[in-house]
C-alpha positions in Angstrom: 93.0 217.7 68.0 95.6 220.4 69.0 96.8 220.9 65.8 93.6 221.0 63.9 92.9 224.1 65.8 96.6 226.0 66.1 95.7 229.4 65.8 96.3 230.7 61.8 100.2 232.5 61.8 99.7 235.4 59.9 102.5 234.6 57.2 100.7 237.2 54.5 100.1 240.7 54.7 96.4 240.9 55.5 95.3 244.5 53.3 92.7 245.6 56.1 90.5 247.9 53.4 89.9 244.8 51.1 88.7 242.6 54.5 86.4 244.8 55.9 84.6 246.1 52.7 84.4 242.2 51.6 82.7 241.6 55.3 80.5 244.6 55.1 79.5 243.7 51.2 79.1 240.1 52.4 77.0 240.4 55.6 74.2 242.5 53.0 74.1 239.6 50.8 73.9 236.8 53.1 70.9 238.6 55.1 67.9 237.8 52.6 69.2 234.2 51.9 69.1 233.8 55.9 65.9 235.2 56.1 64.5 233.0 53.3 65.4 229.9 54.1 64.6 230.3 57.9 61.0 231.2 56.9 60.9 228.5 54.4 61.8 225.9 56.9 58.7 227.4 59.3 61.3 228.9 61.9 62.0 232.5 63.3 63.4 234.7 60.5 66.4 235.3 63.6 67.2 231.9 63.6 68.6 232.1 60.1 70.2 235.3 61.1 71.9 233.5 64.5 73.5 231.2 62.4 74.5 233.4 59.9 76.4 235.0 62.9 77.6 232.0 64.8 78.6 229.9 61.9 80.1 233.0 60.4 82.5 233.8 64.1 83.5 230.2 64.9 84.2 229.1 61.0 86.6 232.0 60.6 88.2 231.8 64.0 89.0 227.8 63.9 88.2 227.0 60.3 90.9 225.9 57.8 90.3 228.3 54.8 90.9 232.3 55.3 88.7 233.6 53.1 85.8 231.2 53.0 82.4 232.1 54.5 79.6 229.9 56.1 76.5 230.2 57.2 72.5 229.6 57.1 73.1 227.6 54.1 69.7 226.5 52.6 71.5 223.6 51.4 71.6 222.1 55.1 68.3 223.7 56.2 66.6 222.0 53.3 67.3 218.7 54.8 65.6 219.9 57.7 62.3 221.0 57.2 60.2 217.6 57.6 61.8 217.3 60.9 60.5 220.6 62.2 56.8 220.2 60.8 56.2 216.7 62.6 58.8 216.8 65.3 58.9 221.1 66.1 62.2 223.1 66.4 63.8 221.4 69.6 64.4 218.8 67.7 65.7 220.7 65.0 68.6 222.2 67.4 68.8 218.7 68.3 70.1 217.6 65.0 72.0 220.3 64.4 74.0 219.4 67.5 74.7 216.4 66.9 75.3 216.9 63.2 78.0 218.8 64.4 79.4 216.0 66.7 79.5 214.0 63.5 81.6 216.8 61.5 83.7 217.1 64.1 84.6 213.4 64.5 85.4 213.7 60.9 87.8 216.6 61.2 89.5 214.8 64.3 89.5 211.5 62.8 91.5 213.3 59.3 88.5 212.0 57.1 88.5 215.4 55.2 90.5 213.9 52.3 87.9 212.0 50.9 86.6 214.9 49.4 89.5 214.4 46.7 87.6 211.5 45.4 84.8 213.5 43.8 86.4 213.9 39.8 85.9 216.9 38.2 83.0 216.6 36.1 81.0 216.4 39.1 82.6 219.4 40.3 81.5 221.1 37.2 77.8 219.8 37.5 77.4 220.8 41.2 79.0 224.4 40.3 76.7 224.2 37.0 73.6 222.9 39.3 73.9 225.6 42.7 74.2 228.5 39.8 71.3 227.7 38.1 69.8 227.1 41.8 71.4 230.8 42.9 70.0 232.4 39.6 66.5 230.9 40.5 66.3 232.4 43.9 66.8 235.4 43.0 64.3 235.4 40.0 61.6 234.3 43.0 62.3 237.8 44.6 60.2 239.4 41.6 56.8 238.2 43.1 54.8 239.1 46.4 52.6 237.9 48.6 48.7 238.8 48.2 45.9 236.9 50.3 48.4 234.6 51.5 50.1 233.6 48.3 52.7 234.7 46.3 52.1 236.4 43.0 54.2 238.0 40.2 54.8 241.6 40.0 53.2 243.4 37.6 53.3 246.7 36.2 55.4 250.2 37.3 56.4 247.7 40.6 57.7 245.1 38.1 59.8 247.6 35.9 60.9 249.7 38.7 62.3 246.2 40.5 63.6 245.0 36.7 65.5 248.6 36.4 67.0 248.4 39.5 68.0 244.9 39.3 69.7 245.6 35.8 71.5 248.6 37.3 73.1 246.8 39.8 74.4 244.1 37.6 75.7 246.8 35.4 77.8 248.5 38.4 78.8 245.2 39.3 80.0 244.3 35.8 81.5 247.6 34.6 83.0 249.1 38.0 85.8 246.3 38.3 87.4 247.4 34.7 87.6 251.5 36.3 88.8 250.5 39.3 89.2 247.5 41.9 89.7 250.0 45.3 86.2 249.3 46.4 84.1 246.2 46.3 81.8 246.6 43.4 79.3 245.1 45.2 78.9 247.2 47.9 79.1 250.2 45.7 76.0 248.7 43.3 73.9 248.2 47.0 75.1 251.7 48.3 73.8 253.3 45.1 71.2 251.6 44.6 70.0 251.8 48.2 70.4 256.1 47.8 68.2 256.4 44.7 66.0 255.2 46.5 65.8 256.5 49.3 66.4 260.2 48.1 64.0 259.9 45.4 61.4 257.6 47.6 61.1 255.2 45.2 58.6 252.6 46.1 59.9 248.9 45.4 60.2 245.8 47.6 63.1 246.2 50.6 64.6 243.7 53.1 61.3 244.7 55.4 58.5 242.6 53.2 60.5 239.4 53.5 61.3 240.1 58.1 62.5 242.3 60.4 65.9 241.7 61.1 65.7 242.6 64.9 66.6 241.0 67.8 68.8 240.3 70.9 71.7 238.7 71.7 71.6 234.4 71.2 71.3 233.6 74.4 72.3 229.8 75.7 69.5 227.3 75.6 69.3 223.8 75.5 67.2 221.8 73.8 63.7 221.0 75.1 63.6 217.3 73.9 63.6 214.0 75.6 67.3 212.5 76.1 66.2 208.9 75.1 66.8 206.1 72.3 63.4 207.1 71.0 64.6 210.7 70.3 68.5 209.8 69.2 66.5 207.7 66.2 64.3 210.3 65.1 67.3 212.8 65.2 70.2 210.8 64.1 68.9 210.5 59.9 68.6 214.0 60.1 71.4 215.1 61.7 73.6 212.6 59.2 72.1 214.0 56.4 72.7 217.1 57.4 76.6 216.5 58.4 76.7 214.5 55.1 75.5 217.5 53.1 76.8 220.1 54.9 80.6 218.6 54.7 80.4 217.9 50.8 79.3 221.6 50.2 82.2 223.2 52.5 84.7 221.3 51.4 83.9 221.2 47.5 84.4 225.1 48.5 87.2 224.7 50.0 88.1 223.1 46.9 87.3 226.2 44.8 88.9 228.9 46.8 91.7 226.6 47.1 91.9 226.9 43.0 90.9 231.0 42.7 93.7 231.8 45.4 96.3 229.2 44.8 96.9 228.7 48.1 96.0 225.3 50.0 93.3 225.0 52.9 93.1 222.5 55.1 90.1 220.2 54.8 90.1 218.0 58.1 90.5 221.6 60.1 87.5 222.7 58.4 85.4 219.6 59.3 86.4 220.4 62.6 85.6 224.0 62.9 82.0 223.4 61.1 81.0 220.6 63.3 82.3 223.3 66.7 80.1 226.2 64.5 76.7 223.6 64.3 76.9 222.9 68.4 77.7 226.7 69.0 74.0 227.0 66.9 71.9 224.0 68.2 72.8 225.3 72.0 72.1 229.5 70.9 69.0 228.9 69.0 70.5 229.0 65.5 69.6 226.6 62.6 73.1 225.8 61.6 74.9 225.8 57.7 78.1 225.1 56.3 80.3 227.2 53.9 78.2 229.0 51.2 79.5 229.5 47.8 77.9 232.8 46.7 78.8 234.3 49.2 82.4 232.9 49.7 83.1 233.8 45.8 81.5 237.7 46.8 84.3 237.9 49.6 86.9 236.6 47.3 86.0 238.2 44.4 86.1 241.4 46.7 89.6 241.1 47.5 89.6 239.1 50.4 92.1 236.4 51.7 92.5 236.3 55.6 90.2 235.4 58.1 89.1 239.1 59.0 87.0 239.7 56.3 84.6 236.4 57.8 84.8 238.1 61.3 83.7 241.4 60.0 80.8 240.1 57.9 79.5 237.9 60.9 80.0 240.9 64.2 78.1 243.0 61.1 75.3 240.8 61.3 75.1 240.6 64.8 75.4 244.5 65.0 72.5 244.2 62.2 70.3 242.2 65.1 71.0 244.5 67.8 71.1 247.8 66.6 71.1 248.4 62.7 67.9 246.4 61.8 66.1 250.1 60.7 67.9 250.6 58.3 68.8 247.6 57.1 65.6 246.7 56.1 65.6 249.6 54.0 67.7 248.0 51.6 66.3 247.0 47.8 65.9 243.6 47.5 66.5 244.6 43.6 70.1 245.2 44.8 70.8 242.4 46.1 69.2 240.6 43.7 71.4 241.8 41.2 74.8 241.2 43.3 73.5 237.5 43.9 72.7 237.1 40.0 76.4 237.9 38.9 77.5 235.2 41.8 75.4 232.7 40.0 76.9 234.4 36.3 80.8 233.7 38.0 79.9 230.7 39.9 78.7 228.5 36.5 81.9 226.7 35.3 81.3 228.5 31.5 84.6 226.3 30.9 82.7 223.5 30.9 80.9 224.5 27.4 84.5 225.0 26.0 85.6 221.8 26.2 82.5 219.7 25.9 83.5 218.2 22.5 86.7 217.2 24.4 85.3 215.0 27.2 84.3 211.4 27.1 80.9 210.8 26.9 80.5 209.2 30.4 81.7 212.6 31.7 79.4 214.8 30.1 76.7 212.7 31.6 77.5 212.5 35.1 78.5 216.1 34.8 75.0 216.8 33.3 72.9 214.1 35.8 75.0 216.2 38.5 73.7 219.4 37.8 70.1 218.0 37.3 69.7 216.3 40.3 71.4 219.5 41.7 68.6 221.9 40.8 65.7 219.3 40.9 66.3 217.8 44.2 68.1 220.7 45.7 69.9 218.0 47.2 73.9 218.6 46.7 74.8 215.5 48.9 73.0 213.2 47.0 73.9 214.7 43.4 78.0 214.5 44.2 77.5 211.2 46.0 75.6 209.7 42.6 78.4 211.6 40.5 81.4 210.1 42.6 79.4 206.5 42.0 79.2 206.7 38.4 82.5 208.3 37.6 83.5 205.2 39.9 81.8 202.3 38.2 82.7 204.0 34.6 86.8 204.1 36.0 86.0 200.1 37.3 85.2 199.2 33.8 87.7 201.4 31.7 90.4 199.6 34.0 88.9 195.7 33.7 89.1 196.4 29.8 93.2 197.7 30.2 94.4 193.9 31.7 95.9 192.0 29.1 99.0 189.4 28.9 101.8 189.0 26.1 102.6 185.2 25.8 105.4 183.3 25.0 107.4 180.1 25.2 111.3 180.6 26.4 113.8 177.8 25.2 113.1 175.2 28.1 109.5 174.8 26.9 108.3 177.1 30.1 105.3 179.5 28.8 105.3 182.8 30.4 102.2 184.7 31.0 103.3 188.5 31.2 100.3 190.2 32.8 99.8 194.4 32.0 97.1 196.1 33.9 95.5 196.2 37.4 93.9 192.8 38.8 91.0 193.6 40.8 87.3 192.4 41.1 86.5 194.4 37.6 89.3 192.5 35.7 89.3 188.8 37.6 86.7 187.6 34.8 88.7 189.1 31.5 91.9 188.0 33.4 91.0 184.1 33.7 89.9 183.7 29.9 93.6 184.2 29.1 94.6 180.9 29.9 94.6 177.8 28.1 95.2 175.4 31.2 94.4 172.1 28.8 96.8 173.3 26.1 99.6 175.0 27.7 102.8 173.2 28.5 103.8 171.5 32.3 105.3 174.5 33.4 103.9 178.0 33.3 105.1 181.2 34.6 102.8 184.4 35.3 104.6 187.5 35.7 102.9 190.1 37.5 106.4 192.7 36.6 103.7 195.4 35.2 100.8 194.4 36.9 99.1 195.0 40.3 97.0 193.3 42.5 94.3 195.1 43.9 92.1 193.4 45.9 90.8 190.1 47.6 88.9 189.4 44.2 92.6 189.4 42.9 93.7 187.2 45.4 90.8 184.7 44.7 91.1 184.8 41.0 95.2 183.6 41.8 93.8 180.7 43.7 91.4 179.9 41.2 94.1 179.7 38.3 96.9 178.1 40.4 93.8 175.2 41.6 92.9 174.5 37.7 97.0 174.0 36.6 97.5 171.9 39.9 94.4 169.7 38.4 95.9 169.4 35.4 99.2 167.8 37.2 101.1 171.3 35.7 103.6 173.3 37.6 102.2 176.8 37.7 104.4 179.4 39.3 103.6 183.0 40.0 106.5 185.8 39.7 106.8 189.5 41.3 104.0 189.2 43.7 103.9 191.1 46.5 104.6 189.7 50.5 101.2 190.6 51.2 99.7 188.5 48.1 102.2 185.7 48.7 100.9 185.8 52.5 97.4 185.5 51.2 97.4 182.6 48.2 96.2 179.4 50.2 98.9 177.8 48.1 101.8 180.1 48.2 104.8 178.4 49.0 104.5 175.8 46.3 103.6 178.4 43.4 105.1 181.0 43.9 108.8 182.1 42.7 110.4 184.7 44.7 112.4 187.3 43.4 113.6 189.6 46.5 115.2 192.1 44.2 111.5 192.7 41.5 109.3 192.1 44.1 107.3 194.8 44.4 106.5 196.1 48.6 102.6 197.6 47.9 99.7 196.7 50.1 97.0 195.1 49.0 93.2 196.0 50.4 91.7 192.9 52.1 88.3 194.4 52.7 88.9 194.5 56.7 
């Protein structure tokens, strides 16, 4: 545990302009997600702002990724929404305790590397699929609520938002090829924010959606009955949540790791996410997990160290306490714009590029990715279909690749030279090889360029060696390793030893 949490050694120069403009810029665009997703899930708009806050503090003080931001993520507070409307929001904090018990047992326990499983046309369809999700929030800001229900905007209201929105994008678009001094970001909201205010132009600000004014969290424990009855009505949710909110920080991690070349640390993260959710389920915050927009607004901003994190989240809480006034002054059109160009540079374009280069099976699960993605708004449950598929696809590429050159040396001995993995996809293709009735008293298999995998493997070798042995032939099998000789029922009469060829890998026994 100690050295999951060794405080980060500054080995770079941190440029202090870059981190606090990226925290500043950041803390305005992660206010009206927080706000949105709190009041979507029927809770306090604060709550979403709390967590904003506390995940923000604790992920960049432990976490293993300078640079990376988390927060309210709607991805995680999704998950939880059924639970507050039948259960209330004790139980919520509940869940997002323990969901951060179960992250950090997987940060202590080094399960973080996993995450290198998931192949990259599922990183391309979730990236695809939380850009189109991004872009569609933001096209949502354009209506309002009237009676009770929300409604487009029409008219001057709708132009004045569209114009606003458009000039944003264009100052975040163009400023970066004048100069890269100042985020563009927070120069398109600054502007934006001044026209109008000095020429009290009336459009939707932070204020229709909440006010963003509080207190200080203060330490509260949940209100909810510590008995088996409660831990199974909060444990689904809370692994769901862990689930989720794990696969979305570390595919981050994953993407910052690539922008930066520099290399986080995955099980550290874990860790520090699963200390951020307990910090939020004990001070009234909903919880979250790392959150791409806003992460590729900090590093597109310049940012690399932790300070920029820690600046965006005491900005928030400063926001709460004091600066809520004017704050929710600010155009949503403005940050509607900054939040469109994340979506615009968060969609893997690349992907397009080399679409006529990819097998087939990996344009579809990139494609089914990004579907279930934006359908479901379910990122867990897209990556973990993604990583089965791209799986079961690799199972049956490899079952097709095991085949064995035959041929009869001068002794009459016919040798079975096998090429390819054996394993439970391959066992079938690998036994029609033989011809036990036909082939000569003795035969040797040669496993030289082969591998077993697997205790399929290891019951497909007893299954050959029992069929020559009923045929009164001598079978013998060559460069196996000890753990396969250790295994074969019939070992020390089949197999031929070779101490030098004999290759030393494990093989998986399912225990």
């Amino acid at each position: 545990m100690q050295k999951i949490f060794n405080l980060y050694d500054f080995k770079q120069k941190i440029n202090y302009k870059n981190e606090i403009l990226a925290g500043l810029t950041v803390a305005m665009t992660m206010i009206p997600e927080s706000l949105s997703f709190a009041i979507l899930a029927g809770l306090s708009p604060l709550t979403g702002l709390y967590a904003a806050f506390l995940m923000g503090l604790v992920t960049a003080i432990l976490g293993g990724r300078p640079g990376m931001i988390s927060g309210g993520a709607g991805a995680t507070v999704v998950v939880l929404i059924a639970l507050v409307a039948t259960h209330g929001v004790e139980y919520l904090f509940a869940a997002v305790v323990l969901a951060g018990i179960l992250q950090l047992l997987v940060g202590a326990f080094k399960l973080g590397k996993f995450v290198r499983l998931i192949p990259q046309p599922v990183m391309y369809g979730f990236l695809n699929g939380l850009a189109v999700i991004i872009f569609m929030a933001q096209v949502a800001q354009f209506k309002v609520s009237e009676n009770g229900t929300n409604q487009w905007m029409t008219g001057p209201s709708l132009y004045i938002m569209i114009g606003l929105t458009l000039l944003t994008i264009a100052i975040v678009f163009l400023l970066p090829k004048l100069t890269k001094a100042i985020p563009a970001s927070l120069v398109a909201i600054l502007v934006v924010f001044g026209l109008v205010y000095f020429f009290n132009i009336d459009t939707k600000k932070v204020i229709d959606i909440a006010s963003v004014s509080g207190t200080f969290p203060s330490f509260h424990i949940p209100k909810i009955p510590f008995n088996l009855e409660t831990l199974t009505i909060v444990f689904p949710y809370a692994l769901v949540m862990a689930g989720v909110g794990l696969i979305e920080t570390l595919l981050t991690l994953n993407m910052v790791d690539e922008i930066t070349n520099t290399k986080g640390k995955a099980n550290r993260e874990a860790a520090a996410q699963g200390i951020a959710n307990i910090t939020n389920g004990f001070f009234g915050g909903m919880g979250g997990c790392a959150m791409v927009a806003q992460t590729l607004v900090n590093i597109g901003a310049g940012a690399r160290a932790r300070l920029s994190a820690i600046i965006g989240a005491v900005t928030i809480l400063a926001i709460i306490l004091v600066g809520g006034p004017v704050i929710e002054q600010i155009p949503m059109a403005a940050l509607v714009g900054v939040m469109m160009m994340v979506a615009i540079g968060t969609f893997e374009w690349v992907s397009f590029r080399i679409i006529n280069k990819m097998p087939k099976h990996d344009i579809f699960t990139g494609i089914l990715v990004a579907i279930i993605t934006v359908v479901l708004h379910n990122l867990a449950l897209a990556v973990l279909i993604g990583v089965v598929i791209s799986a079961l696809v690799f199972a049956w590429e490899s079952a097709k690749r095991i085949r064995a050159r035959k041929h009869i040396d001068e002794n009459g001995v016919k040798h079975y030279e096998i090429f390819g993995p054996l394993f439970f996809g391959s066992t079938t293709v690998f036994l029609e090889k033989f011809d036990v009735l036909n082939d000569p008293t003795e035969v040797i298999i040669d496993f030289k360029e082969s591998r077993v995998v697997d205790m399929s493997a290891i019951d497909a070798l007893n299954k050959i060696t029992e069929k020559y042995n009923g045929q009164g032939k001598k079978l013998r099998l060559r460069n196996l390793s000890q753990d396969c000789r250790k295994l074969l029922k019939n070992a020390e009469s089949v197999i031929d030893i070779n101490i030098i060829e004999d290759p030393t890998y494990k093989v998986m026994t399912g225990e």
